[in-house]
PAZAPA-4460 file (N, C-alpha, C; in steps of 0.05 Angstrom, whole numbers, plus 32768, in hexadecimal, padded with zeros to 4 digits):
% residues 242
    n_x    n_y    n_z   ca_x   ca_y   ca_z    c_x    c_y    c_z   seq   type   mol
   8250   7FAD   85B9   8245   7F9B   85A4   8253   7F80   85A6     1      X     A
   8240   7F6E   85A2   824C   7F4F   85AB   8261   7F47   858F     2      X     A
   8270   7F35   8595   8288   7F2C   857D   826D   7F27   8566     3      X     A
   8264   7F18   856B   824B   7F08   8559   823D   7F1F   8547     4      X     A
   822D   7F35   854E   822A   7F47   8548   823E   7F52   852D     5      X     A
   8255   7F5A   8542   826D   7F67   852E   8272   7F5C   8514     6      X     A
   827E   7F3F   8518   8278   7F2C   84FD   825E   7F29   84EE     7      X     A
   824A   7F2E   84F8   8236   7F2E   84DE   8238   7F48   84D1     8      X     A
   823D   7F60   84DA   823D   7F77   84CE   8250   7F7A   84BC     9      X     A
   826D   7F71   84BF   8285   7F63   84AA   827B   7F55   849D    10      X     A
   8269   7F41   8499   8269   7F31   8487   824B   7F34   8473    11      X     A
   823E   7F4F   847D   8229   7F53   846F   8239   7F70   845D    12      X     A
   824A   7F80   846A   825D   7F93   845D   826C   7F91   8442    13      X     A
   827E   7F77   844D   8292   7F64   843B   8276   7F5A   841F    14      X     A
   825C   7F53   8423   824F   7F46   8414   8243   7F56   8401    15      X     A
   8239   7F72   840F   823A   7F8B   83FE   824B   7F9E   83E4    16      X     A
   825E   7F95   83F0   8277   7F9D   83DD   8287   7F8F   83CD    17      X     A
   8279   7F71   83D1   827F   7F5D   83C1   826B   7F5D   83A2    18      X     A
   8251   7F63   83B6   823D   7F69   839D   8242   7F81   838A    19      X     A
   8247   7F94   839C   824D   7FA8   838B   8262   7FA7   836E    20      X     A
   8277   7F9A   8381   8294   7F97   836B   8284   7F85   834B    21      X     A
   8275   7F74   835C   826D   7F60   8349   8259   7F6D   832F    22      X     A
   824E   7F7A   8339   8239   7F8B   8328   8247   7FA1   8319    23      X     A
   8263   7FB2   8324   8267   7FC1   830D   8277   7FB9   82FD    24      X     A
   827D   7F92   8303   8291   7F8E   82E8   827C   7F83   82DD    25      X     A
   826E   7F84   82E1   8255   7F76   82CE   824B   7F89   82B5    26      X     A
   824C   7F9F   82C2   8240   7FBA   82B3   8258   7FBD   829F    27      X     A
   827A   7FB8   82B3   828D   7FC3   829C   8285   7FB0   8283    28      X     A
   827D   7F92   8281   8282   7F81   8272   826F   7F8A   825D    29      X     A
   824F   7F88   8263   823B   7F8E   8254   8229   7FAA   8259    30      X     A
   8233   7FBC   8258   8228   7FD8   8254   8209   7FD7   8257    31      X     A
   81F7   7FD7   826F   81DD   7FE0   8265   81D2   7FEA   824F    32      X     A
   81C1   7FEF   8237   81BA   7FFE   8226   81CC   800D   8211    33      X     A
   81DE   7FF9   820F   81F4   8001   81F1   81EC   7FEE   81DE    34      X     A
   81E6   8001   81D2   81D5   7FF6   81AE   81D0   800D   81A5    35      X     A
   81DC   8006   817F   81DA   8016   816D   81B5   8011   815D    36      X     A
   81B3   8028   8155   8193   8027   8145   81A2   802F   8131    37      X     A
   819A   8021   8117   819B   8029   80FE   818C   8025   80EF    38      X     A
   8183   8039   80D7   8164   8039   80C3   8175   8038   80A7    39      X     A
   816C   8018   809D   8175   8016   8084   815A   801A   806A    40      X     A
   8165   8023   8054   8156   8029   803B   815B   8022   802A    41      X     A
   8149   8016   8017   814D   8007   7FFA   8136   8013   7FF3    42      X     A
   8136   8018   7FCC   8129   8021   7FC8   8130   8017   7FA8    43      X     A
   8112   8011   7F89   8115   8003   7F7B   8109   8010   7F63    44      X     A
   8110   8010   7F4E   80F6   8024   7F34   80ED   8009   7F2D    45      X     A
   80D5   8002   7F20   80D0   7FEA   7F10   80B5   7FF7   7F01    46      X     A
   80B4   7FEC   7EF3   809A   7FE6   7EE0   807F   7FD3   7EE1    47      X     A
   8066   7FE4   7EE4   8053   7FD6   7EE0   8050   7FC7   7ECF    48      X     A
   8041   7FB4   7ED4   8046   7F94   7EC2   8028   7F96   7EB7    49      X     A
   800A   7FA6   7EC8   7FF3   7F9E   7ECA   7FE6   7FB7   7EBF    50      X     A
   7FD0   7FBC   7EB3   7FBE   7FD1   7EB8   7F9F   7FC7   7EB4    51      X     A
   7F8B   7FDA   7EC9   7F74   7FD6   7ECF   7F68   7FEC   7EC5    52      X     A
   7F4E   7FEA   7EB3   7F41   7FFE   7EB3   7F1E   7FF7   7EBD    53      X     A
   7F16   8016   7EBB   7EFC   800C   7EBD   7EE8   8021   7EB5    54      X     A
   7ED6   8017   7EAE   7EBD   8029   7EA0   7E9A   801D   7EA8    55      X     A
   7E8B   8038   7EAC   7E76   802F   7EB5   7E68   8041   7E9A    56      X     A
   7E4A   802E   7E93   7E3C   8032   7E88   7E1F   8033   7E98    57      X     A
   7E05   8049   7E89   7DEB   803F   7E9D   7DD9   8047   7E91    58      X     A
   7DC3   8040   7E9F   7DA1   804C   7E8D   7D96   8053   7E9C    59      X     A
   7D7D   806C   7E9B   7D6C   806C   7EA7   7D53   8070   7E98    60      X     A
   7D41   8066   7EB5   7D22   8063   7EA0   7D10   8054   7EB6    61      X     A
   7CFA   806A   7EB0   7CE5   8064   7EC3   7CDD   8049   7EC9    62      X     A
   7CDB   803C   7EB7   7CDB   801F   7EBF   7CF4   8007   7EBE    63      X     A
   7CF1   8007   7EDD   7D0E   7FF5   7EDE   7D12   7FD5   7ED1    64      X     A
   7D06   7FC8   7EC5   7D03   7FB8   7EB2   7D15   7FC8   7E9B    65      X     A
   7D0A   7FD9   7E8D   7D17   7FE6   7E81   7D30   7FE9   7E85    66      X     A
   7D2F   7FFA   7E99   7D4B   8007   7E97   7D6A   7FF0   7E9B    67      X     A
   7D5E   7FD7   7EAF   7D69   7FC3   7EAC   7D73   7FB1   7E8F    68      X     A
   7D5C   7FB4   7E7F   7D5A   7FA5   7E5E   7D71   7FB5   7E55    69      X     A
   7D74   7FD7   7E5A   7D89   7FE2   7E46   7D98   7FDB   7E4C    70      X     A
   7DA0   7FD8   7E65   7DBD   7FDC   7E72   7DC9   7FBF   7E6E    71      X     A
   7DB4   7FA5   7E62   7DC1   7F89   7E55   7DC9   7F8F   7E44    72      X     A
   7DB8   7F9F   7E2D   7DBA   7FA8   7E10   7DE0   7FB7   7E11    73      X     A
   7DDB   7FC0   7E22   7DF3   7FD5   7E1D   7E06   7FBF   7E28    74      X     A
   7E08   7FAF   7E3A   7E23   7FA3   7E35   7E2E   7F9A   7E22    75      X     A
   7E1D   7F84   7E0C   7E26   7F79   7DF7   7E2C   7F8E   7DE7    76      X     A
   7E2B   7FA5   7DE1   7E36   7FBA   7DD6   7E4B   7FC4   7DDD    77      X     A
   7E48   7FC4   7DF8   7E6F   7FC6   7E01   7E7F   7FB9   7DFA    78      X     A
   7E79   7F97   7E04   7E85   7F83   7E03   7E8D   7F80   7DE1    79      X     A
   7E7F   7F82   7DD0   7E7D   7F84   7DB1   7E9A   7F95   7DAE    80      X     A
   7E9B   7FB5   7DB9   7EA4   7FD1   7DB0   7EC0   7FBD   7DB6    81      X     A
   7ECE   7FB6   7DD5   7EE0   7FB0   7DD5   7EF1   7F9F   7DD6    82      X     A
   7EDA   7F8A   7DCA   7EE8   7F74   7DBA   7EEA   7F7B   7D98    83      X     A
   7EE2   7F8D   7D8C   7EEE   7F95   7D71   7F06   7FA3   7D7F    84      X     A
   7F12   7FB1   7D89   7F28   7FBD   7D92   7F3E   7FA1   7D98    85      X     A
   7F36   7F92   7DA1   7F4E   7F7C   7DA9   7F45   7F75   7DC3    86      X     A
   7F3D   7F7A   7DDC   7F35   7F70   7DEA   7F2C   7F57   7DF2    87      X     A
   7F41   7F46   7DF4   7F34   7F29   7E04   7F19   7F27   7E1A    88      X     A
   7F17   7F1C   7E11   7EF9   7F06   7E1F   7F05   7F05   7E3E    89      X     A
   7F18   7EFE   7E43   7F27   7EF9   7E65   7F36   7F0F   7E6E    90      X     A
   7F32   7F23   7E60   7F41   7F4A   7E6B   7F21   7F4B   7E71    91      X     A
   7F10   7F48   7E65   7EF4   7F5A   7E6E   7EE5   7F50   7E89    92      X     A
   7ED8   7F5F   7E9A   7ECE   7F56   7EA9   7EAC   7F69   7EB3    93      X     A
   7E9C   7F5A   7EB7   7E87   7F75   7EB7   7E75   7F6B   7ED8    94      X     A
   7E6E   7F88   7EE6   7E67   7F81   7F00   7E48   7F75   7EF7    95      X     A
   7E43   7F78   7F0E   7E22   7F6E   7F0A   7E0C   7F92   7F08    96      X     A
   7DFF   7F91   7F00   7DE6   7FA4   7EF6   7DE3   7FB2   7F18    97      X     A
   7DE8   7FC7   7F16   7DDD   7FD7   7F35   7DC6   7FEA   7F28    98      X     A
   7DAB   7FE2   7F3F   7D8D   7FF5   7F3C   7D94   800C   7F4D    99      X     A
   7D8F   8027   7F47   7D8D   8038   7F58   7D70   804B   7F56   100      X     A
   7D68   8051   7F5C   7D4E   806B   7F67   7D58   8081   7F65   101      X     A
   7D53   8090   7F53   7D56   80AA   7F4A   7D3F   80C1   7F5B   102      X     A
   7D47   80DC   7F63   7D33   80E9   7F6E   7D3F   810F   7F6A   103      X     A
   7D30   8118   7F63   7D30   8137   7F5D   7D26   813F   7F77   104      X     A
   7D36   8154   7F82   7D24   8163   7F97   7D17   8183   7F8D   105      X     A
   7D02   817B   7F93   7CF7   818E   7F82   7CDE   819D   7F9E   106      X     A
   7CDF   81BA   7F94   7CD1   81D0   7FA8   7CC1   81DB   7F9B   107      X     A
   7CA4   81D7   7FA7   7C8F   81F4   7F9D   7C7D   81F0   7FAA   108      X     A
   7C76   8210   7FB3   7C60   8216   7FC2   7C67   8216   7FD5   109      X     A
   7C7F   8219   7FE2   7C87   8218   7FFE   7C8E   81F3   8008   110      X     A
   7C86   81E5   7FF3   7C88   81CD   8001   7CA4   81C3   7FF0   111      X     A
   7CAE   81AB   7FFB   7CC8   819B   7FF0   7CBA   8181   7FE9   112      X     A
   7CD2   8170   7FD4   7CC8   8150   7FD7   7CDD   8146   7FC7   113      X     A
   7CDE   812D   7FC8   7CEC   8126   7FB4   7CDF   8116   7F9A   114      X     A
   7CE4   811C   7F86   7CD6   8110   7F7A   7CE7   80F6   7F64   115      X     A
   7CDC   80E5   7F62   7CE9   80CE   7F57   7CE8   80D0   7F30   116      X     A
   7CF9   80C7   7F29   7D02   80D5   7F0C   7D0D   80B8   7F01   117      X     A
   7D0F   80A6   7F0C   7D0E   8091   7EFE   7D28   807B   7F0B   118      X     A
   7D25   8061   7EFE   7D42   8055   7F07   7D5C   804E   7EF9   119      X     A
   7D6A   8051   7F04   7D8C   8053   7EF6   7D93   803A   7EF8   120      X     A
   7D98   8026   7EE6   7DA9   8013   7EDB   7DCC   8013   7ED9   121      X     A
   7DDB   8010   7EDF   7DF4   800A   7EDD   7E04   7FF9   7ED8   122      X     A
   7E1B   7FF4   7ED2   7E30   7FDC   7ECE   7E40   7FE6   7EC9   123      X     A
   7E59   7FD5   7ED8   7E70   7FE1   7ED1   7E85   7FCC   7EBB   124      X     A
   7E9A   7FD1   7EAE   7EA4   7FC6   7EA3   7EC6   7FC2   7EA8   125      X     A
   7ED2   7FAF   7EAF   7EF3   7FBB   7EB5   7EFC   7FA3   7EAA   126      X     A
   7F1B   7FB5   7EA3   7F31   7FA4   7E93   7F44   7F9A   7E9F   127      X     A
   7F4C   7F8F   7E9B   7F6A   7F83   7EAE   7F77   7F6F   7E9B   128      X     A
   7F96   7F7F   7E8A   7FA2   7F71   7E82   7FC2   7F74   7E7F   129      X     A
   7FD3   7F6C   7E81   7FF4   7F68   7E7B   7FFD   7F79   7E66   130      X     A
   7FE6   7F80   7E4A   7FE5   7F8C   7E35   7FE8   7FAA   7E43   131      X     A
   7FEF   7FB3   7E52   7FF5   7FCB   7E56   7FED   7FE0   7E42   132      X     A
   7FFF   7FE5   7E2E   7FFC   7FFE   7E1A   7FEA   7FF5   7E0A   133      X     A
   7FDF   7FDD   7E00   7FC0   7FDA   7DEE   7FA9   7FE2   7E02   134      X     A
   7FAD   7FDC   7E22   7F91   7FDD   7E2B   7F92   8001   7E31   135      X     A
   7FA4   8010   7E2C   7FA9   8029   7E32   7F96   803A   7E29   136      X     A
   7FA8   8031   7E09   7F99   803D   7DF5   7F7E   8039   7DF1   137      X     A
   7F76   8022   7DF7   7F5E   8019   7DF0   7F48   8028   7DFD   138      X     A
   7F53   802C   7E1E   7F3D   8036   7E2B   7F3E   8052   7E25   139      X     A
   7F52   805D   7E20   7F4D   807D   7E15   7F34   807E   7E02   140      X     A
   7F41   806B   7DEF   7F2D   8070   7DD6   7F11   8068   7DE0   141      X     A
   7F05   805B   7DFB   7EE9   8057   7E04   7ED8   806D   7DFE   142      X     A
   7EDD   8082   7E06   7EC0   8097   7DFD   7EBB   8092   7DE5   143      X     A
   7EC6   8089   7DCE   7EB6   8084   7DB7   7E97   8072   7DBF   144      X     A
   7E97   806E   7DD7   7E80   805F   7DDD   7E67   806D   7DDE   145      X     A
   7E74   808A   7DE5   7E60   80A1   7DEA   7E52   80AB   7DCC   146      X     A
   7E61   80AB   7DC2   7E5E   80B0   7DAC   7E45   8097   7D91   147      X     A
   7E4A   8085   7D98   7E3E   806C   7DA0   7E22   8075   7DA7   148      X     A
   7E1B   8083   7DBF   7E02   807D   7DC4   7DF8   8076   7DE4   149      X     A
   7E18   8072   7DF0   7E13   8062   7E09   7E18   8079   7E23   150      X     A
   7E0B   807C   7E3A   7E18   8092   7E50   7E2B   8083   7E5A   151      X     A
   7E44   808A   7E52   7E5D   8077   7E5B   7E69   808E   7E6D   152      X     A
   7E7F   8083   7E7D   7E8E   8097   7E90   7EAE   8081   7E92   153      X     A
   7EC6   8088   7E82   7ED4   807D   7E8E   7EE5   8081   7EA1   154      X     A
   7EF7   8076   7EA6   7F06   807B   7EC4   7F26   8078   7EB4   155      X     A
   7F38   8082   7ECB   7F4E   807B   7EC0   7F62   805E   7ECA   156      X     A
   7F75   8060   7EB4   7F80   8047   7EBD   7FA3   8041   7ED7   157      X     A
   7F94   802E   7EE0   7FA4   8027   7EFB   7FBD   800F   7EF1   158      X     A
   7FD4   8019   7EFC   7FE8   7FFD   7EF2   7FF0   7FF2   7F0F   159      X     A
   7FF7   7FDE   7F0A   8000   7FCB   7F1E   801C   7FBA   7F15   160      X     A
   8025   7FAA   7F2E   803C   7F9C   7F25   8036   7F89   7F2C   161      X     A
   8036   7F6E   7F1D   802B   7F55   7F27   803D   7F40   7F40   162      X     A
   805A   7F45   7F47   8071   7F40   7F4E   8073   7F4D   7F65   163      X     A
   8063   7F5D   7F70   806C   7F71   7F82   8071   7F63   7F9E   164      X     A
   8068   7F4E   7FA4   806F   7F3D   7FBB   8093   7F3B   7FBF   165      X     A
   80A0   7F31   7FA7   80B2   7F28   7FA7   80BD   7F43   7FA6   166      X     A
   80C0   7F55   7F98   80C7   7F71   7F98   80D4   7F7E   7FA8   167      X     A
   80B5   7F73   7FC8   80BB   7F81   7FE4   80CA   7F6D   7FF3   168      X     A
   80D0   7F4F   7FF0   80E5   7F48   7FFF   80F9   7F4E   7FF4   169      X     A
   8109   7F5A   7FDC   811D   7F5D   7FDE   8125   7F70   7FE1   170      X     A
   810F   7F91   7FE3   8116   7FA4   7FEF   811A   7FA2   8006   171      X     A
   810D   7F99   801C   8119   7F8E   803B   812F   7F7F   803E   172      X     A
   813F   7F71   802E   8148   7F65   8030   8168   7F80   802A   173      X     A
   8166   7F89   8018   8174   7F9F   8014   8176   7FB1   8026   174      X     A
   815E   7FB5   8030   815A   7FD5   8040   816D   7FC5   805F   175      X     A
   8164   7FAE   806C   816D   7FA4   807B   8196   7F9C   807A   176      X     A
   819A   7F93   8067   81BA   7F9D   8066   81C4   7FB9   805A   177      X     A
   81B4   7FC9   8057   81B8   7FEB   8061   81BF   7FEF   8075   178      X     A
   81AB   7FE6   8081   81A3   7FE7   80AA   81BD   7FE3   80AD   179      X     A
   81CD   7FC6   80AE   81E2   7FBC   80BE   81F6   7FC7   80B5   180      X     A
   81FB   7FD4   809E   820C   7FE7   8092   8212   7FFE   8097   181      X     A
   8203   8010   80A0   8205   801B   80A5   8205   801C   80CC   182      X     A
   81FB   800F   80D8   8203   8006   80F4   8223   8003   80FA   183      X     A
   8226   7FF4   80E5   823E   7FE8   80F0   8258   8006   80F1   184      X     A
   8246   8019   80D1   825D   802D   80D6   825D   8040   80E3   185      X     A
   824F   803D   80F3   8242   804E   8114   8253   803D   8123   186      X     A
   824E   8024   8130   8266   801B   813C   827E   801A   8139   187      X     A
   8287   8020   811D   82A5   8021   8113   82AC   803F   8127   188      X     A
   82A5   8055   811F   82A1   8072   8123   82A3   8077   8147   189      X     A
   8291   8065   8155   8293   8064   816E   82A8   805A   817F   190      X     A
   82B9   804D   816D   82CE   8038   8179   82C8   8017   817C   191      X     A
   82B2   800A   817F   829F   7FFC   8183   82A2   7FE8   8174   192      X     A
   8298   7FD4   8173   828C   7FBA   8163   826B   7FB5   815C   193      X     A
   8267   7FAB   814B   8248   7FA6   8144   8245   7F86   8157   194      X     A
   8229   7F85   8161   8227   7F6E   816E   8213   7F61   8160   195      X     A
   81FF   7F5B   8170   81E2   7F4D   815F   81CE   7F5E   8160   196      X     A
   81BD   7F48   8143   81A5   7F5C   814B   8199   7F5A   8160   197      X     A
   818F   7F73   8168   817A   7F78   8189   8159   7F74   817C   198      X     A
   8157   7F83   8168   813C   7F80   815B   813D   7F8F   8146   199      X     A
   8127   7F93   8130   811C   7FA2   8125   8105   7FA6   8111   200      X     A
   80FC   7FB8   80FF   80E8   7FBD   8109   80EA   7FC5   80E5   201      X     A
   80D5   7FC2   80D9   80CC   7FC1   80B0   80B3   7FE0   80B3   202      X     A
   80C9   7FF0   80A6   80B7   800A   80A2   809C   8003   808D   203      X     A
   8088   8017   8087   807C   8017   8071   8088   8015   8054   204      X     A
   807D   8005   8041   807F   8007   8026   8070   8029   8016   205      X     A
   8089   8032   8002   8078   8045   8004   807B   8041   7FD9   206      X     A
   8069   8044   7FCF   806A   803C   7FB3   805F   8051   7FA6   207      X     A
   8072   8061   7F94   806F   8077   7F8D   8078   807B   7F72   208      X     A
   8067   808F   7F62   8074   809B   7F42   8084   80A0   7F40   209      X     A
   8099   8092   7F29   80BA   8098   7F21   80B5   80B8   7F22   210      X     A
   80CB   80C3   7F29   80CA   80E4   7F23   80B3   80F1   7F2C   211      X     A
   80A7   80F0   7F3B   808D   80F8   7F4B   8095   8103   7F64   212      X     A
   8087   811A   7F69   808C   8127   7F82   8070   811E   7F9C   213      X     A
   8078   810B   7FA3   805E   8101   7FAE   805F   80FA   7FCA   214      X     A
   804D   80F9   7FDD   805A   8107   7FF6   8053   80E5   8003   215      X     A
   8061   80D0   8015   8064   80C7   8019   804E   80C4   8034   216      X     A
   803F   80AB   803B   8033   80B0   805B   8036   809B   806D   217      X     A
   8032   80A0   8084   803B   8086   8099   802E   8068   8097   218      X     A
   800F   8076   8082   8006   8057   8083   8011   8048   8068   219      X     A
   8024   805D   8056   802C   8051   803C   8015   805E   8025   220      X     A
   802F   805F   800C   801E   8064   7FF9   801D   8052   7FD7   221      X     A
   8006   8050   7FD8   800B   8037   7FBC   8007   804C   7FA9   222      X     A
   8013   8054   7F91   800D   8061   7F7D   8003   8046   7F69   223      X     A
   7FEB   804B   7F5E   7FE9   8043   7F45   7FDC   804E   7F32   224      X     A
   7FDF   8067   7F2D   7FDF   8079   7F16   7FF1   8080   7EFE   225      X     A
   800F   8075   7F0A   801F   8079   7EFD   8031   8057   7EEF   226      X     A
   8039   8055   7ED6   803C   803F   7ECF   8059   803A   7ED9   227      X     A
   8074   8050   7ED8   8089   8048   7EDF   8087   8057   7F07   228      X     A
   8092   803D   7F10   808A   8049   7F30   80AD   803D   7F38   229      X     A
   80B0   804F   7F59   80B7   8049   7F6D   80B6   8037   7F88   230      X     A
   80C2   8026   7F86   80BD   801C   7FAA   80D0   8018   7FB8   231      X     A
   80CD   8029   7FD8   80DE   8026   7FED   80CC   801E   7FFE   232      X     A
   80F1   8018   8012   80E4   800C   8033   80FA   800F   8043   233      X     A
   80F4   8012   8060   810B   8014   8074   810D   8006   8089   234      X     A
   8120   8001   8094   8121   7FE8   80A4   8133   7FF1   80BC   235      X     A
   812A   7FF6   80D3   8134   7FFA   80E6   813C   7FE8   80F7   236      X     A
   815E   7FE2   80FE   8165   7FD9   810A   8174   7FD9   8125   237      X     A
   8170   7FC7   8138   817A   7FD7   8156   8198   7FBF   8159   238      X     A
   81A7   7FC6   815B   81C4   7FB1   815E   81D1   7FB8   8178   239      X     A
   81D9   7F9F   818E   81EA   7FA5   8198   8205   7FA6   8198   240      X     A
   820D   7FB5   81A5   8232   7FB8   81A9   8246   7FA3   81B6   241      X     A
   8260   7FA5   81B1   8273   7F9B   81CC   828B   7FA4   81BE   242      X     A
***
């Protein structure tokens, strides 16, 4: 083998093990894939501020003129009923009149059909007010409407929190120095140091009845059936080490 030869094979050798040395103090310095994950939780009771109700009234009657005329008649009789109760003029709100086609299926003689029985008139009526325990009561006491004279059906009432924006940044904001709190006492535990954040990542909101056994889901759950509620959130954080 010529001198020339020999020296390039030294100096491609020597350049190999130069790289090498170089690369595993590299690794001693910054560890590939050392990072702590940590899942922080905050969680808040508050009170509904809001409640919604709602009630539908309707007519039917072969001629839809008609049945339309009642179903005017009967609002101002609502609107009347729950403004003697207390009911503001700007809590009330009423949809627009829906026509529907009524039909009996009816059989004889071997044959089927449907037969048409007339048209259904509707409207609905909903509340929305801050008055919480007046509009409560109030809507309980609605079937007196039935009584009244009217085919009423009411519904129950939904609460809300009007704040809830601000609510959820400060549950993240909480749940997120959970995260690094508890990170850090993972790195304490390991021997370690906390570094920066790497990333992370805002679980679902999940809003649930004080004292309620209620099962939580990945897309989130809004309770508003209940007036005193729950809200959590979790916040997963990825941190590196040194």
């Amino acid at each position: 083998m010529s001198q020339f030869r020999i020296l390039r094979v030294v100096i491609i050798g020597l350049a190999l093990v130069l790289a090498a040395w170089l690369l595993s103090r590299g690794l001693q310095r910054k560890p590939a894939g050392e990072y702590i994950v940590a899942t922080g939780m905050a969680e808040v009771n508050f009170t509904s501020d809001k409640i919604q109700w709602s009630g539908d009234y309707s007519r039917t009657n072969m001629e839809l003129k008609q049945a339309y005329q009642q179903v005017k008649a009967d609002r101002e009789r609502v609107q009347n009923y729950f403004r003697s109760k207390g009911v503001h003029d700007s809590e009330m709100k009423f949809s627009t009149i829906g026509i529907d086609k009524l039909y009996d299926y009816v059989r004889s003689d071997g044959e089927s059909r449907n037969e048409f029985r007339g048209y259904k008139a509707s409207q609905r009526i909903t509340l929305q007010s801050k008055r919480i325990d007046e509009i409560d009561r109030i809507a309980r006491e609605s079937m007196e409407l039935i009584e009244a004279g009217l085919e009423f059906n009411a519904g129950t009432p939904a609460f809300y929190y009007t704040r809830l924006s601000d609510l959820k940044l400060s549950l993240v904001e909480k749940a997120a120095t959970d995260a690094r709190n508890r990170a850090e006492k993972m790195a304490s535990a390991a021997g370690t140091s906390l570094g920066g954040l790497k990333k992370s990542s805002l679980g679902v909101f999940q809003i649930t009845g004080q004292d309620e056994n209620e099962e939580y889901s990945w897309g989130g759950v809004f309770n508003t059936s209940s007036r005193q509620k729950t809200a959590r959130v979790t916040v997963t954080a990825h941190y590196t080490t040194h």
